[in-house]
C-alpha positions in Angstrom: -5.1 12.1 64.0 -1.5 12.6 62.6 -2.8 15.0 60.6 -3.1 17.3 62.7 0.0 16.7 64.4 1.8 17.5 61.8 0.3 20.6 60.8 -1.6 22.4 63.6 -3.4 24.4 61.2 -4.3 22.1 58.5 -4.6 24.7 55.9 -1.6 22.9 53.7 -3.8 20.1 53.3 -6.8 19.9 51.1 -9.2 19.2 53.2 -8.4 21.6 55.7 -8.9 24.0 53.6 -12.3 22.8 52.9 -13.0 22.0 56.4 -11.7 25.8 56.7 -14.5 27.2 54.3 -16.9 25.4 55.4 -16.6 26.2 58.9 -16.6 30.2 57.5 -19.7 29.7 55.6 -21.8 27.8 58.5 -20.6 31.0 60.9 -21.5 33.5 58.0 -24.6 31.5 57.7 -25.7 31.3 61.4 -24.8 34.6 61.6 -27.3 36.4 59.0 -29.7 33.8 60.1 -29.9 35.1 63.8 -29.3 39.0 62.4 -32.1 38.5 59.8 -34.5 36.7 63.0 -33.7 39.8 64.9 -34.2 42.6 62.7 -37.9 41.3 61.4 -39.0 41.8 65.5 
């Protein structure tokens, strides 16, 4: 992975900013998933 190497972050590249939002909308996702579990008990 020279990629990463390079650029710890990987948000100059494309894909790390895609890998970036994606990674944001599965938390988001989980997370109003296991809020919207616990509020209907």
């Amino acid at each position: 992975m020279p990629l990463l190497q390079e650029d710890p972050t990987g948000l100059s590249s494309p894909v790390g900013q895609v890998a970036m939002v994606a990674m944001l909308l599965v938390v988001v996702v989980v997370g109003l998933r296991f809020w919207w579990g616990n509020r209907r008990k």
